[in-house]
N, C-alpha and C positions, 0 to 999 in steps of 0.2 A: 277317731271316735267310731262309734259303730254304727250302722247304715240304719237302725231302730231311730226314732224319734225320740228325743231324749226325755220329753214329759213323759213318757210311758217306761223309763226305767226305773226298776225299784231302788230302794236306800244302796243298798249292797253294792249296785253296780256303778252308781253316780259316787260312789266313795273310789270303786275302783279306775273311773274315768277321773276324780280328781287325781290321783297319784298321777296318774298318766298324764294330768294337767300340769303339774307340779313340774315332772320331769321334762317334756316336751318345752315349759318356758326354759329352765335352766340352759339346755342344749338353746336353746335358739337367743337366750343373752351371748352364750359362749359365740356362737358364730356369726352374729351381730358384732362382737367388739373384735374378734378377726381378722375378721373383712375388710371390717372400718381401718384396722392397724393396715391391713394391703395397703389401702386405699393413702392413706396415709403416706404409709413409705416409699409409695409410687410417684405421691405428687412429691415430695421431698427429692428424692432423686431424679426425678426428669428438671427440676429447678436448677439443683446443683448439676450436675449432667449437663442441661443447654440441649436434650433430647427431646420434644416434647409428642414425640411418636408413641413415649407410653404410657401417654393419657388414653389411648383410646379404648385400650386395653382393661384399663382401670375402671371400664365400664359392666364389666362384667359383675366385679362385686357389689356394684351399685344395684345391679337390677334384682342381682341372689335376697340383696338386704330389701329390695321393694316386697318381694314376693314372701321373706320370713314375715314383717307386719303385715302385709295383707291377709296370713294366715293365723296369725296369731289374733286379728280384730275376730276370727269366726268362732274364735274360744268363748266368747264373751256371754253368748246364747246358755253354753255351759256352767258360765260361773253365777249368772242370774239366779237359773233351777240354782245351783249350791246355794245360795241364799235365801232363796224361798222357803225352802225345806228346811235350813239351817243345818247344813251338812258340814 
């Protein structure tokens, strides 16, 4: 989003930040269900395995996945204005 405050953007642009809303969720479901497959196939094989050294690892995409919803709740500001206006 752009560093303007968004109640002072006109129609035109808050049309253009939704697109940009639109696309930004799409990418961040794709990398959300991902992740989670890592995540998945990691505890799956360290089961089967009898390895369980690559759990630790499988921490990583756990935190990638914290920080897509923590950025995705700052959307929300945005979709407000969209409804106010009725964009």
């Amino acid at each position: 989003m752009n560093t303007k405050n968004l109640c002072e953007l006109t129609d035109e642009e808050l049309i253009i930040e939704k697109k940009n809303l639109k696309k930004s969720k799409i990418i961040n479901a794709f990398l959300i269900g991902f992740l989670a497959s890592i995540i998945a196939i990691g505890i799956v094989s360290s089961i089967y395995g009898k390895n369980y050294s690559v759990i630790i690892p499988l921490l990583f995409p756990v935190y990638f996945i914290y920080r897509i919803v923590s950025n995705s709740n700052k959307n929300k500001k945005l979709e407000t204005i969209l409804k106010e206006r009725n964009i």
